[in-house]
N, C-alpha and C positions, 0 to 999 in steps of 0.2 A: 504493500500500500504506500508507506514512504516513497518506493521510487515512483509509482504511477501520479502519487502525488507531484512530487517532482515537477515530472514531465509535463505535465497539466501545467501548472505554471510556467515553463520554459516556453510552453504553444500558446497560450493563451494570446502574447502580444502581437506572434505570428498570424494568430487569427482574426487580430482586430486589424491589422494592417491588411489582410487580402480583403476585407471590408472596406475599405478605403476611397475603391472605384465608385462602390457604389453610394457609399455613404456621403461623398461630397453632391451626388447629385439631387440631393436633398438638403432642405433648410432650415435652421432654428426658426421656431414661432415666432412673428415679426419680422423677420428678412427676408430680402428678394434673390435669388439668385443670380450671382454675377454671371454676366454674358463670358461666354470661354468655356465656362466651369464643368459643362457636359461633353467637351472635348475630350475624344479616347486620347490624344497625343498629350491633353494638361493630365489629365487623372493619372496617366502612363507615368510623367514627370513628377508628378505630386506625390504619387507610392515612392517612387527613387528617390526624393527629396525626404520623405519620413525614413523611409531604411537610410538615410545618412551617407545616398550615394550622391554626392553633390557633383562629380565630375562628369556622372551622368545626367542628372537633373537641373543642372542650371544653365545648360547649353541649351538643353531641348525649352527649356523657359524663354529662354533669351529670345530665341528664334519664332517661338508663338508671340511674344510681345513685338518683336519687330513686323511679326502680320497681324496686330492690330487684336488680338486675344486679351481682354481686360482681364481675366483672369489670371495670368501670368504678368500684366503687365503690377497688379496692386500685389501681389505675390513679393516680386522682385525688388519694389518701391518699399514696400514694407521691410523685404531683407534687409535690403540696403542699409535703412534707418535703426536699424537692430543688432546689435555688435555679437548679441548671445546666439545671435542666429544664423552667424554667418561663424561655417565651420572649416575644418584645417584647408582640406584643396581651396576655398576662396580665400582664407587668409595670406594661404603661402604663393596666390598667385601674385604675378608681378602686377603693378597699378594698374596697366593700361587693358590688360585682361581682365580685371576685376570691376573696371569702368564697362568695359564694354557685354562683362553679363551681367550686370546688377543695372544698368540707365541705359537711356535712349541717347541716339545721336544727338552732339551740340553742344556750344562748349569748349572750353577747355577740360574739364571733366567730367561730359556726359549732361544727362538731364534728369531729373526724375521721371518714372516712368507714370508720375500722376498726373504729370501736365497733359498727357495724350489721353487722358481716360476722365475727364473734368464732366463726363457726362454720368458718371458712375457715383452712385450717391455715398458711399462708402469710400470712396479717396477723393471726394471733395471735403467729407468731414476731417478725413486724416489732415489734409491740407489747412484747411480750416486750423485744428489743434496746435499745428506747427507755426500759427502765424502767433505775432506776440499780442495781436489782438482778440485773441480766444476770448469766448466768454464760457458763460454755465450752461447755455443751453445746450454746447456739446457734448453734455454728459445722457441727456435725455435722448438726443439725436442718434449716437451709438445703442443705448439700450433699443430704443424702438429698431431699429436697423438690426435687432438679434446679435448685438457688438458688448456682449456681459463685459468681457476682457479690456476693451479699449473704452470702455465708461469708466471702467475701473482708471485708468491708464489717465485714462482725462482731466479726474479728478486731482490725480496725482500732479500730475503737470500743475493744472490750474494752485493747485495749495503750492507747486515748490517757487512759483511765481507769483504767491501772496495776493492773489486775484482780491479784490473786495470784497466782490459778489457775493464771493464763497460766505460774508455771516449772514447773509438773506435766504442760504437754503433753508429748507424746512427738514429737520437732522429723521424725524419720522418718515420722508421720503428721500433717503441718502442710502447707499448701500449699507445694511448696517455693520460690513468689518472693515466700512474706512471713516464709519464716526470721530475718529481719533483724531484725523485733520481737519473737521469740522471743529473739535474740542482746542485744536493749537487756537483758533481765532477768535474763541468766546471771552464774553466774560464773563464773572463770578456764575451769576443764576443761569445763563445759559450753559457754562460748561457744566455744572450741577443737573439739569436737564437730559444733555446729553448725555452723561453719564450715567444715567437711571437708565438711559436705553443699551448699555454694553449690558452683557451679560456676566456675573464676576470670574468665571473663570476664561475670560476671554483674552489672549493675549494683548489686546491693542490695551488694556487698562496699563500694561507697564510704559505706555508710551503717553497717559494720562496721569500721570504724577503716582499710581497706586505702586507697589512690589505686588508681584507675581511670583510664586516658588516653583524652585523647578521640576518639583510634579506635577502641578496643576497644567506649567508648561505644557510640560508631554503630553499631559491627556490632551490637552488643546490642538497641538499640533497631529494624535493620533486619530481626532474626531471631526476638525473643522475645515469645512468646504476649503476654507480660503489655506490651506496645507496642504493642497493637492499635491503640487507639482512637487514637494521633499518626498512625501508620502509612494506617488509614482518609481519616484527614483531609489528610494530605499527597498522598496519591496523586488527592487530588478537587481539591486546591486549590492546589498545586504538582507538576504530572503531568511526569515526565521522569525520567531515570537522573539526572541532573544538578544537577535541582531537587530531590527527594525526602531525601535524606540532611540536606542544610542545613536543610530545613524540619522535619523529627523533631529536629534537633539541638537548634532554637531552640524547636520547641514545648515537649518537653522542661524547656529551661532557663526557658524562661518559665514554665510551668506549675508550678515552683517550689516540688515536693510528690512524692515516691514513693508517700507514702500517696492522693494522691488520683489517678492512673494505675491505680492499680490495683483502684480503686474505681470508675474511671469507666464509665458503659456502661447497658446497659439497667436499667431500673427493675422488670423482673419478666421473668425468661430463658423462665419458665412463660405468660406473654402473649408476649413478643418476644423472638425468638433473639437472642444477642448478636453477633453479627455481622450480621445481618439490620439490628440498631438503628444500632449504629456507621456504615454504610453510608449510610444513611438521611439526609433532609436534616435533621432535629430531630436526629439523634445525631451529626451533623457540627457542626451548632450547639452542642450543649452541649457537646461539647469544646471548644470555643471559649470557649462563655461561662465554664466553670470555667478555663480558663487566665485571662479578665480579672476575674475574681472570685480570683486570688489576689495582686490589688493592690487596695488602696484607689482609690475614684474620682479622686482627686488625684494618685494615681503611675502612674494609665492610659496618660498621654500619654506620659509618661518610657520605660512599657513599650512600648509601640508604636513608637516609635521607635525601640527597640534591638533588637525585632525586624525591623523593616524593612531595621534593616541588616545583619542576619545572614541573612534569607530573603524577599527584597521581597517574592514571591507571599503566603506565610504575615503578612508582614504588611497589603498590601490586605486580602487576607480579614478577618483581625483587626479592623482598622478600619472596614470595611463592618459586620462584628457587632458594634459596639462603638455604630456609631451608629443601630443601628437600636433601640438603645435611648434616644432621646433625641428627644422629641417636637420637630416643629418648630415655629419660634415665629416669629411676622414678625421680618423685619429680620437673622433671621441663618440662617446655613446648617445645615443638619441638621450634628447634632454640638460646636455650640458650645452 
């Protein structure tokens, strides 16, 4: 039974990825299906972009985008803009290949590929967010659009940009596990308000003046929506009753950001479900890479090491993703 168990778990994500084809050609409640998105040549590139074949899958993008495929083109625009999303072959290619599969012609460096899709309600909003004139409405715009992840993402922006706006939302229609950026810009009675609406074992109270212990931690991160993406990653890369808590613990602490947890995840829920993504070997990857992207390349080693000794599985993995960014070069071993 152990082994079959096992195995069951090792197919499991193989199985949610040969779903893939079909499941992009379906949409979350509220959103419309991007034009492209029923293309057998994007769904073909979209399976090879979640198995983490990027050398296959971003040429074949590039080339639906250059014939006019919105689907590929908000894909690629999105990468672009996403550092966790963009893995070893696009990192280690030279500029001028990396311009020319992530942007359209023009330029000294290419273009975004949302300028060519300005008819697509979903990278007009992206576009929209990226200007310094955002407001809140963009937070609703993405939700109705079936965009859970980049409402999320919105908010985030709009609070690290100190938006106004933000003390005129109404904290009762606010996602309720990013209250806590609503609570930076209250005062006394409203952040009293808002804080009746966090739940006490909810981690955002440590980011509301409360202490949180770090068992309450864990339960939190073993239970709540918004710990998907550690949760994903631990049960693939530290599988066991035993292993799994230590390793949410330590991803968690290494990844060194609530706002970026809650930000993490698919690039468009309207092309890939979020859980579909997280699953996936690219969305197991760029959890990874954003936990070592929130150290400088000189305090990598320090981090890896501190993980390793809070969850050795979570850190081989880490260090295996760490060096497959580092081209190798005679005379020394991948990684130095």
């Amino acid at each position: 039974m152990p082994v079959v168990n096992a195995f069951l778990r090792l197919l499991r994500p193989l199985c949610r990825l040969a779903i893939v084809v079909l499941t992009v050609l379906g949409t979350p409640a509220g959103a419309s299906a991007v034009p492209g998105s029923a293309d057998p040549a994007f769904a073909g590139a979209l399976r090879d972009w979640l198995a983490d074949d990027e050398a296959a899958a971003l040429p074949a993008l590039a080339t639906l985008a250059q014939a006019e495929n919105r689907a590929a083109q908000l894909l690629l625009a999105l990468i672009d803009k996403t550092p966790s999303l963009q893995g070893p072959f696009l990192a280690l290619s030279p500029r001028n290949d990396r311009i020319a599969l992530l942007r359209a012609p023009g330029g000294l460096s290419g273009q975004s590929w949302l300028r060519h899709a300005t008819d697509l309600p979903l990278a007009a909003a992206w576009s929209a967010l990226w200007a310094v004139s955002a407001g809140t409405g963009l937070i609703e715009r993405f939700a109705t659009l079936g965009e859970a992840r980049a409402a999320r993402e919105a908010l985030v922006v709009l609070a690290a940009r100190e938006t106004p706006a933000l003390q005129a939302l109404d904290p009762g229609q606010v996602d309720p596990d990013l209250l806590y950026l609503l609570w930076g810009f209250a005062d006394p009675d409203r952040r009293a308000a808002i804080a009746a609406l966090v739940p006490p074992g909810d981690a955002q109270r440590q980011l509301m003046g409360d202490t949180v212990s770090a068992q309450t931690l864990d339960q939190w991160l073993a239970n709540a929506s918004a710990a998907a993406p550690l949760n994903s990653l631990c049960r693939a890369v530290c599988p066991g009753a035993d292993r799994e808590p230590p390793c949410r613990a330590a991803a968690y602490r290494a990844l060194n950001s609530h706002n970026a947890l809650l930000t993490l995840g698919t690039p468009a829920e309207t092309l890939v479900p979020q859980d579909i993504f997280l699953d996936s070997p690219r969305g197991r990857a760029a959890t990874m890479r954003r936990i070592l992207l929130s150290r400088p390349i000189r305090g990598r080693r320090a981090l890896l090491s501190w993980v390793q000794g809070q969850s050795a599985c979570l850190g081989e993995a880490l260090g295996a993703e760490n060096r497959r960014y580092h081209p190798a070069r005679p005379g020394l071993s991948p990684g130095n």
